[in-house]
C-alpha positions in Angstrom: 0.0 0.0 0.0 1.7 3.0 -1.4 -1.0 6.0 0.0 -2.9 5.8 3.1 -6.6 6.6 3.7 -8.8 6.3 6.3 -10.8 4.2 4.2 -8.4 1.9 4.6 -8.7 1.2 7.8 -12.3 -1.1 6.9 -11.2 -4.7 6.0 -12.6 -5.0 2.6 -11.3 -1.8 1.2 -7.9 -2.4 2.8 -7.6 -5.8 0.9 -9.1 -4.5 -2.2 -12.5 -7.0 -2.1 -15.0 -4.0 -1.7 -16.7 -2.6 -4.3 -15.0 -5.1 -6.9 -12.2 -2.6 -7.0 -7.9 -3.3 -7.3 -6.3 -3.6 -4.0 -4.6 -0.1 -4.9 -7.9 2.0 -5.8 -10.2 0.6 -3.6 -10.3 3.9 -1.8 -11.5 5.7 -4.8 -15.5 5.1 -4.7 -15.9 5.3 -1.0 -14.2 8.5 -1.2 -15.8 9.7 -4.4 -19.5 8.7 -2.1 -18.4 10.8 0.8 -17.8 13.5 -1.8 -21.3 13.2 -2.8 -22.6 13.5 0.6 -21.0 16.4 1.8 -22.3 18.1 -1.7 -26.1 16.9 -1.4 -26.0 18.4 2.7 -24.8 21.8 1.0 -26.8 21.7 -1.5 -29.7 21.4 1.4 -28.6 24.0 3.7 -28.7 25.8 0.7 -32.2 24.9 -0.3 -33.1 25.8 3.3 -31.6 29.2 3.1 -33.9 30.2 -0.2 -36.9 28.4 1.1 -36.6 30.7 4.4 -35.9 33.8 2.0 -38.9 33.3 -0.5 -41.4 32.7 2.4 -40.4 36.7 3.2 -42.3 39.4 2.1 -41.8 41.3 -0.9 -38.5 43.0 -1.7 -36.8 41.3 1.1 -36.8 37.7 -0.4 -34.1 38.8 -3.1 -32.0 40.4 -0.2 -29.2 38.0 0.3 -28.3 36.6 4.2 -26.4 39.3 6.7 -23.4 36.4 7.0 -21.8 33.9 4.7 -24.1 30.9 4.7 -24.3 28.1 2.6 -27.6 30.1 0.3 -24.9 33.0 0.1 -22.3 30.6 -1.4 -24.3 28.7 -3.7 -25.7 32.0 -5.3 -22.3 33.0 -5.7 -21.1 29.8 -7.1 -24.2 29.0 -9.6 -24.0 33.1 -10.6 -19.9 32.9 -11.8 -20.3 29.3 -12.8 -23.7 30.0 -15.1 -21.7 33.5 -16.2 -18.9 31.9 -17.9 -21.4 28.6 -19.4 -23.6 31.7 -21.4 -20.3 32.8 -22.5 -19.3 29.8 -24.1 -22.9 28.2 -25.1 -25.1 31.4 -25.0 -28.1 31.7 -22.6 -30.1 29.0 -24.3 -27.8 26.3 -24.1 -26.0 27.6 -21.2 -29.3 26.7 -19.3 -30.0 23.5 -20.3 -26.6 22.1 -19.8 -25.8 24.2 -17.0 -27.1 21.0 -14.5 -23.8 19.1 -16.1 -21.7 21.9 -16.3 -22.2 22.9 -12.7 -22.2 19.8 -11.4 -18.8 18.7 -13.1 -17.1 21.9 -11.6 -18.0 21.4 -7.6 -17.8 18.2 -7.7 -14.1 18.2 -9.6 -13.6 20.9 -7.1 -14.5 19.4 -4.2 -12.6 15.9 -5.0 -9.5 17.6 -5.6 -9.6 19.4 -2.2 -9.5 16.1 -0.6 -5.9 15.6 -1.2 -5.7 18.8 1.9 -7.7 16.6 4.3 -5.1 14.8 6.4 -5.7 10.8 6.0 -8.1 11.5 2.8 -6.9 11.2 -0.9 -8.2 12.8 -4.2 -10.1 10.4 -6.1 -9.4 12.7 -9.8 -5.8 11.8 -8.8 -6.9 7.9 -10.2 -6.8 7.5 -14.0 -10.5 5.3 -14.1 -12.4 7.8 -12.0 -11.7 10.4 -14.0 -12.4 8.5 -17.3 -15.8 7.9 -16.5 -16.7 11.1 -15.9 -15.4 11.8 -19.4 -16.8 9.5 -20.7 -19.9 10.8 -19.5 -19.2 14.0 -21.0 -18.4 12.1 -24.0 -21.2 10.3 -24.5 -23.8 14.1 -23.7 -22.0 16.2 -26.4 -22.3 13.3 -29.2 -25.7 12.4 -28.9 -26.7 16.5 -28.1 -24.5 16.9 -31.5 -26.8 14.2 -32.7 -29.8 15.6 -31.9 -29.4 19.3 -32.9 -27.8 18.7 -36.1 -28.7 15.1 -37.1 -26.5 13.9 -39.8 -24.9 17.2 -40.2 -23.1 16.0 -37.5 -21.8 12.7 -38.6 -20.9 14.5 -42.0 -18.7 16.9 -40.7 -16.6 14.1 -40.0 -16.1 13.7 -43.8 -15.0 16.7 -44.5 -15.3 19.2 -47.3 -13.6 17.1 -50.5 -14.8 14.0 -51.4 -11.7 11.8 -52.2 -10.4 13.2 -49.0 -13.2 11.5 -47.0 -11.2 8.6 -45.5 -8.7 9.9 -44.2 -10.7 13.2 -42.5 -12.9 10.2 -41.0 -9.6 8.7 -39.4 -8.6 12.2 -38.5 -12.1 13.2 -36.9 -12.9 10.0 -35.1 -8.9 10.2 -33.6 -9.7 13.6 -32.5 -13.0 12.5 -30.6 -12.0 9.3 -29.0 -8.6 11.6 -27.8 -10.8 14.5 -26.0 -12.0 11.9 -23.2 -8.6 10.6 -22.4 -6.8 13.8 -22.6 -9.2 15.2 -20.0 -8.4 11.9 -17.6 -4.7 12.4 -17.7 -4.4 16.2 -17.6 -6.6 16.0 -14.8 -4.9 12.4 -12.6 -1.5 14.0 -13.5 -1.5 17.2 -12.2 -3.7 15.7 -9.2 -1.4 13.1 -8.8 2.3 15.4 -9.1 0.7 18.3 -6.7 -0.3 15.4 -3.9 2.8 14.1 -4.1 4.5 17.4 -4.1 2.8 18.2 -0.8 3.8 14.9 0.2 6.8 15.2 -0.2 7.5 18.8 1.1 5.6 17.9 4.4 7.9 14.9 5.3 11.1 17.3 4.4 10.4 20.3 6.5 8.8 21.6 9.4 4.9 21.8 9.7 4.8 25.9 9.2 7.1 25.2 5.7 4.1 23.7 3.8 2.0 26.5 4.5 2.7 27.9 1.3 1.6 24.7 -0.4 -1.8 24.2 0.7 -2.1 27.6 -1.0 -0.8 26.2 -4.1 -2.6 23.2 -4.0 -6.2 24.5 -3.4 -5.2 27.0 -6.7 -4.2 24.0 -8.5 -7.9 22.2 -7.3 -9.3 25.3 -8.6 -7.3 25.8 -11.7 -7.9 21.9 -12.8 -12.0 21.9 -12.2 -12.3 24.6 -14.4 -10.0 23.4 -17.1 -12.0 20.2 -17.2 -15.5 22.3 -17.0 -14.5 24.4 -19.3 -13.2 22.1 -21.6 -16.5 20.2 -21.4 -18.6 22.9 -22.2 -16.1 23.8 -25.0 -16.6 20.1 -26.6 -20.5 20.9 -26.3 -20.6 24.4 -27.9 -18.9 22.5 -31.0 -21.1 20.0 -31.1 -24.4 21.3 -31.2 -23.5 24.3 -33.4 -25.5 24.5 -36.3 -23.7 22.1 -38.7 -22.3 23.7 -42.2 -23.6 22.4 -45.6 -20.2 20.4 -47.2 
């Protein structure tokens, strides 16, 4: 056992029989669960806090809470977040894939912070766990491409000359399969190289030294959601943009 978490610690995930999982990543989906949880009981309190807002009276339902609370942050986060989606999609699209969007970026976010919880580990620093939720992504844009632009879509792969066909086909359907595993590895590598980083640094010097990499790290959590969310919502824009008549 190369990384320790506390997950480790239950029997089954410590020998790598839970969850049908590899002795060395069997901490990923109890960790990417407990990720989940502590989302969805945000996500409530912040429910809570606009319930108890809209059963105010008039004007004072929009006014936002005296102190940070979990309502404040969420408007926050869904106001930036839903910002830069119009930007990219425009305000139609922007709202109906914003429930992916937004929900790529805090979770992404909130697994990468893991790896600054002592005895917890990042489960986007594993390879698999990122590829499915590319995949996911993978799979949304085709079949939106699909839908919007029907076989506009599919003969864009072609390209514009005829005898060229094949080998814009080969070109195209490189390009698509690649987007899903460059996302994985950008993401697991810099996850991976900044925990170890930290690692590393904390065994070397003392405690009040690696202040200055919990800073770094959290801008690198930051920094690597939104390069996968945006990235995302980039590989959507193309697709369902109306498809050009070859």
């Amino acid at each position: 056992m190369h990384e320790f978490s506390w997950f480790h610690l239950i029997p089954s995930v410590r020998e790598g029989f839970a969850f049908l999982s590899q002795k060395e990543s069997s901490w990923v989906l109890p960790t990417s669960w407990l990720v989940c949880l502590v989302l969805v009981g945000l996500a409530l309190a912040a429910r809570r806090g606009l319930d108890r807002a809209r059963r105010r009276e008039g004007i004072e339902a929009l006014v936002p809470d005296a102190r940070l609370t979990a309502r404040n942050v969420m408007e926050i986060y869904v106001s930036a977040l839903f910002d830069l989606a119009e930007s990219t999609l425009g305000r139609a699209d922007a709202r109906r894939f914003f429930p992916l969007v937004g929900t790529l970026f805090i979770y992404i976010l909130a697994s990468n912070l893991m790896a600054l919880v002592p005895g917890f580990l990042p489960p986007t620093s594993n390879f698999s766990a990122n590829l499915s939720i590319a995949l996911l992504v993978f799979l949304i844009f085709n079949v939106a491409g699909l839908v919007r632009n029907g076989s506009s879509y599919v003969k864009h792969l072609w390209g514009p000359v005829a005898f060229l066909a094949p080998f814009f086909l080969v070109l195209e359907l490189i390009s698509l399969c690649i987007r899903p595993v460059s996302l994985s590895l950008r993401l697991a590598g810099n996850l991976f190289g900044d925990h170890m980083v930290f690692g590393i640094m904390s065994d070397l010097v003392p405690p009040l030294v690696p202040i200055p990499f919990l800073g770094l790290g959290m801008f690198v959590s930051f920094i690597q959601a939104l390069v996968f969310t945006l990235l995302s919502t980039v590989y959507i824009s193309l697709a369902v943009a109306p498809g050009e008549e070859h």
